[in-house]
Each structure stands twice: as structure tokens, then as C-alpha cells.
C-alpha positions as CSV (number, residue, x, y, z in Angstrom):
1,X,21.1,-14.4,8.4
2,X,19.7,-11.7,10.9
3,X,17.4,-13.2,13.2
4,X,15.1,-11.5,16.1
5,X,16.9,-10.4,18.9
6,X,15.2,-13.9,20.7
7,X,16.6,-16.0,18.1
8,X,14.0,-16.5,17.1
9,X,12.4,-16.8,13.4
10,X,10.6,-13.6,11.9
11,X,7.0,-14.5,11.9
12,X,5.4,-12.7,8.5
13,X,2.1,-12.2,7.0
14,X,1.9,-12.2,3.7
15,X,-1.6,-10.4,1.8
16,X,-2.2,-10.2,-1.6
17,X,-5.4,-10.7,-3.4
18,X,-4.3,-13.4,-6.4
19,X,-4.5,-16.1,-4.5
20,X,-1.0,-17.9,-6.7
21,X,1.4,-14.7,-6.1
22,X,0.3,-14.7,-2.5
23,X,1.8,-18.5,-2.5
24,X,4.4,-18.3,-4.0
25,X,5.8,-14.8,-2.1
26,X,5.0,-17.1,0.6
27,X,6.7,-20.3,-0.6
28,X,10.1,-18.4,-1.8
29,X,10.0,-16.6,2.0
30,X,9.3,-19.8,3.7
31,X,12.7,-21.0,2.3
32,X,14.4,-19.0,4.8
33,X,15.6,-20.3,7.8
34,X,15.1,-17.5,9.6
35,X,11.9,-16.1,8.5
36,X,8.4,-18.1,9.2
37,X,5.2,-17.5,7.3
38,X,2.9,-17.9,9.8
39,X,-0.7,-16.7,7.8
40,X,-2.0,-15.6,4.4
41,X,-4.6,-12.7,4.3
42,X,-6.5,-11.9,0.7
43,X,-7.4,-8.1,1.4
44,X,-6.7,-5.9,4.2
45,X,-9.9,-6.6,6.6
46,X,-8.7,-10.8,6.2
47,X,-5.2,-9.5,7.6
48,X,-6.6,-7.4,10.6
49,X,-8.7,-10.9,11.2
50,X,-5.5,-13.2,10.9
51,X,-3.5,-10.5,13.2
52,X,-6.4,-10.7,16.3
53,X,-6.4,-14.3,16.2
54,X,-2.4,-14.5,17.0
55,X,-2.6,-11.4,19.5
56,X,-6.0,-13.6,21.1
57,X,-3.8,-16.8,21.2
58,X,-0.8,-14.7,22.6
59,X,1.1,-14.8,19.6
60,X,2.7,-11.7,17.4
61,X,3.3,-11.1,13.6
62,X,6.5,-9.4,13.2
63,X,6.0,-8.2,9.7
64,X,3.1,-7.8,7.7
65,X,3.7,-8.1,4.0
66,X,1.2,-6.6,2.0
67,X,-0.2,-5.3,-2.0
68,X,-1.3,-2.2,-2.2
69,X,-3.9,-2.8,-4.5
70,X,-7.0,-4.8,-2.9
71,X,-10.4,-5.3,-3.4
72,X,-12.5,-4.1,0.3
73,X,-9.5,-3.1,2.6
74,X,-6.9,-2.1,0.6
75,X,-2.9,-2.4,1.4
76,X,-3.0,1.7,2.4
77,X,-5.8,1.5,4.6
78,X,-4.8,-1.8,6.3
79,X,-1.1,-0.2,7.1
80,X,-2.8,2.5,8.8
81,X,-5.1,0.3,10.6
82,X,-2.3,-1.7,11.9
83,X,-0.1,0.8,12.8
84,X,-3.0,1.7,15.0
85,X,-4.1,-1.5,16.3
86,X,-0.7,-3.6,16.5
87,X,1.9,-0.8,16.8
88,X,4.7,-3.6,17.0
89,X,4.1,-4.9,14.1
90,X,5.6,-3.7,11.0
91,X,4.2,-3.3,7.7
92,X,6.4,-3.9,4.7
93,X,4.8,-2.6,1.2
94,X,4.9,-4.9,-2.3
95,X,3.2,-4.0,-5.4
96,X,3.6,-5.0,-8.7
97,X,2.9,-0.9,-9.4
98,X,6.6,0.9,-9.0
99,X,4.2,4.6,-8.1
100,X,6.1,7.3,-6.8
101,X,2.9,8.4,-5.2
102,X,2.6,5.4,-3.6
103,X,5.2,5.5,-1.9
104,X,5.0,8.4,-0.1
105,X,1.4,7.5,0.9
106,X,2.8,3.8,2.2
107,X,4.8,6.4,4.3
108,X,2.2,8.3,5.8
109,X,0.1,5.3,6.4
110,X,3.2,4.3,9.0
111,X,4.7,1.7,6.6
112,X,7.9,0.4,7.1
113,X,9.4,-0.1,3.9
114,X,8.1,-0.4,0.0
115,X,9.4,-2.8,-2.3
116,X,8.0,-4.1,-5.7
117,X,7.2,-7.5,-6.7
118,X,9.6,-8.1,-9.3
119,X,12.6,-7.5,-6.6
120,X,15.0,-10.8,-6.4
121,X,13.7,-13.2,-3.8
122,X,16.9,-12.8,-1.9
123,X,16.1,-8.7,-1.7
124,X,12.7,-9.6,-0.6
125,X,13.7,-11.5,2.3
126,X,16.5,-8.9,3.7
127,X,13.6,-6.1,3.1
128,X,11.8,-8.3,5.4
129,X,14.6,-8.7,8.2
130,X,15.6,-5.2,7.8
131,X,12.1,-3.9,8.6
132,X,11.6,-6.3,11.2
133,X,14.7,-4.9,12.9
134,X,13.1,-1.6,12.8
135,X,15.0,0.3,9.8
136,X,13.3,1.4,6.9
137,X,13.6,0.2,3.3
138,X,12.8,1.4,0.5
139,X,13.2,0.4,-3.5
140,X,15.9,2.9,-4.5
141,X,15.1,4.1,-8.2
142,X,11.3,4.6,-6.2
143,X,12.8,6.8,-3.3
144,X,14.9,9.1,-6.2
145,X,11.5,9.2,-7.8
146,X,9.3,10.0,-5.1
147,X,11.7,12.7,-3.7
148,X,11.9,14.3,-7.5
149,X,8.0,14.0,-7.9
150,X,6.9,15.0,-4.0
151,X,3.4,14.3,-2.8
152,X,0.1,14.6,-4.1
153,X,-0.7,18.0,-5.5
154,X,-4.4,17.3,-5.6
155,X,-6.3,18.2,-2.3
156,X,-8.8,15.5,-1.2
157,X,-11.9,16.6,-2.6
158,X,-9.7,16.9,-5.8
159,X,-8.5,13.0,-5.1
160,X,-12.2,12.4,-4.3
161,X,-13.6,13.7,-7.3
162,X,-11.1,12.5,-9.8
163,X,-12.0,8.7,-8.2
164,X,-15.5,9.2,-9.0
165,X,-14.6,10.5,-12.7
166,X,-12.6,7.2,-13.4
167,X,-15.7,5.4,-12.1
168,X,-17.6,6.5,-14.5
169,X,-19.6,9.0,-13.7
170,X,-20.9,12.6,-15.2
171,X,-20.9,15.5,-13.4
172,X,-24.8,15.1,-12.3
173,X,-23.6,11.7,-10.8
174,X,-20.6,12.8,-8.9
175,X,-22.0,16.1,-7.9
176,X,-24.9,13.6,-6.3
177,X,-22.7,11.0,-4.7
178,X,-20.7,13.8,-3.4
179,X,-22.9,16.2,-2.1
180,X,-21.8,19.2,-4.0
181,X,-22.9,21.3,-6.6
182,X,-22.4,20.1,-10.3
183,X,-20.4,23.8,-10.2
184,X,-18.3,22.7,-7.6
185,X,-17.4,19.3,-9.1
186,X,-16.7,21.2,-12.4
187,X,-13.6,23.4,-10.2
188,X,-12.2,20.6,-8.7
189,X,-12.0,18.9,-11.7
190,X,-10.7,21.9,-13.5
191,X,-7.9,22.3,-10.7
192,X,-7.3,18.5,-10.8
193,X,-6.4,19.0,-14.5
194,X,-4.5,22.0,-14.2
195,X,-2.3,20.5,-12.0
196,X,-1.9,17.1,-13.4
197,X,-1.2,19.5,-16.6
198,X,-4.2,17.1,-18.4
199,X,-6.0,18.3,-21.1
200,X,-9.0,16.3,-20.2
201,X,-10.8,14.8,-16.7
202,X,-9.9,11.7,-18.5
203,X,-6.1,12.2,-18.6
204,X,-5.7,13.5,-15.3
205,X,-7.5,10.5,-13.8
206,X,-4.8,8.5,-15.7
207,X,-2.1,10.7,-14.6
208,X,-3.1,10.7,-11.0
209,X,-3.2,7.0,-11.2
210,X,0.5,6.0,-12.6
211,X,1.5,8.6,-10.5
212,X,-0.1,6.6,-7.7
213,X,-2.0,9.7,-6.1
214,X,-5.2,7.9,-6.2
């Protein structure tokens, strides 16, 4: 088994919001010799807690291991926020989701690697080594995917608006929470659709979202 240049053990964090898959990614890691979970998180602002307590008390987390989807701080935002705050510490993606779009936005939040939950146990735990040794890793079939599909098409107000359609809301409502003009919200919708080739705002919300844009 690859250990830290130190000898070491790999010290992890592992954040997931369900409570029982956050225990038991962090049972089947703690089997490893040369990996140690040191902390569990439930959302991303819990992990940027857990990771100033060790850096206060002099300690490091290697790797953070963290879902993409989460309530509050979600994994996306709390890679970037790490990246920024602990730049020596890595951030490994796992989601049950296998989104091409989320990929490449792991990426560009400075993550590490992406790898989805239903990956072996022994995959899990080289993903882990591998990232903590400063490669990259990333689920095959996704990274064929993600290259075939590219990034996001939709601009940011698009991504913006299309969030607030599958809130819920009418055009009144997302022109308001917005700030624009219920014209405005109309085009970016319109675009949205045209190029998530949807035939309605409904449709493209859903396309955006297995497509992992939003």
C-alpha cells in the first residue's frame, strides 16, 4: 500500500449528509492500514469547521472526501472553499449521481479527483492514495462522458434562472427574486431551452440537472 512520503497514514475527511453512508465510507476506509479517518463533516460549512480545528491544533487533513449534493454548503462550494483556505489539502469527489457536468465543475472548483459511490471499496481507497499523492483521478466511463458532453452551455444567469424555475416559481416570482424584468427572465429561459433542446422550462430544468449543470 502507498503511504505518505512520512510513512505516515493518510489522514481523510469524509462529508456526506446521510449520516449511515457517511459511516460506512468511513468504516470500509478505516479498514486500511494506511489510510486514517480522522473526522466526519455532514455539509460543507461542518467540514471547513472540522478542517480549522486540526490546522488550530497543528494537525493536517490530507484528503477531504466529500458528496456533491448537500444541504447549506454544498460539496462544489466547499472544494472551492478549501482549495482556498487549505491549499494542501486535497479534495476527492463522491456522489451517488455519475453527472458529466459534474464533473467538470468538481474540476474547476480545484478538486482532485471524482469518483461515484457505487465504486468497489478497494477503488475507493486507491482513489484516495492516488489523490493524496498529488495525481488526479477520475471515474473513467465519467471522463469519456464529460469530454464527449463539454461544459455547461448555459451562461450563469441562464443556470440562475433555470434553479429558480425548478423551485417553483412563475415568471413574476423569479423576475422578483432576481432582479430582472419578467421579459428578461422569459429570454433566458427561452435560450436555456434552446440549448438544452427542451420543449419546455420544465424539461430543460430536468435536462440541466442529469446533465449535472445545475
Amino acid at each position: 500500500m502507498t503511504q505518505t512520503s512520512s510513512g505516515t497514514p493518510i489522514r481523510v475527511l469524509v462529508v456526506d449528509d446521510q449520516a449511515l453512508v457517511r459511516g460506512a465510507i468511513a468504516a470500509l476506509l478505516g479498514l486500511e492500514s494506511d489510510i486514517e479517518v480522522v473526522g466526519q463533516a455532514g455539509d460543507g460549512a461542518e467540514a471547513l469547521a472540522v478542517l480549522e480545528g486540526e490546522r488550530a491544533a497543528g494537525r493536517q487533513i490530507g484528503v477531504v472526501l466529500s458528496d456533491v449534493e448537500m444541504p447549506g454548503v454544498d460539496g462544489l462550494a466547499a472544494c472551492a472553499a478549501i482549495r482556498r483556505r487549505f491549499p494542501t489539502t486535497r479534495v476527492l469527489m463522491l456522489t451517488t449521481f455519475g453527472r458529466p457536468g459534474y464533473v467538470q465543475r468538481s474540476l474547476d472548483a480545484g478538486a482532485s479527483g471524482f469518483v461515484v459511490k457505487d465504486a468497489p471499496s478497494e477503488q475507493l481507497a486507491d482513489a484516495v492514495r492516488r489523490v493524496a499523492s498529488g495525481l488526479r483521478v477520475i471515474d473513467p466511463v465519467l471522463a469519456v462522458e464529460t469530454l464527449a458532453r463539454g461544459a455547461s452551455p448555459l451562461t450563469d444567469r441562464e443556470t440562475d434562472v433555470l434553479r429558480a424555475v425548478a423551485d417553483g416559481g412563475t415568471i413574476a416570482d423569479i423576475a422578483d427574486h432576481l432582479g430582472l424584468g419578467q421579459g428578461t427572465v422569459r429570454n433566458h429561459v427561452s435560450a436555456a431551452m434552446l440549448k438544452t433542446q427542451a420543449r419546455t422550462r420544465a424539461e430543460a430544468v430536468r435536462i440541466a440537472m442529469e446533465s449535472g449543470w445545475l
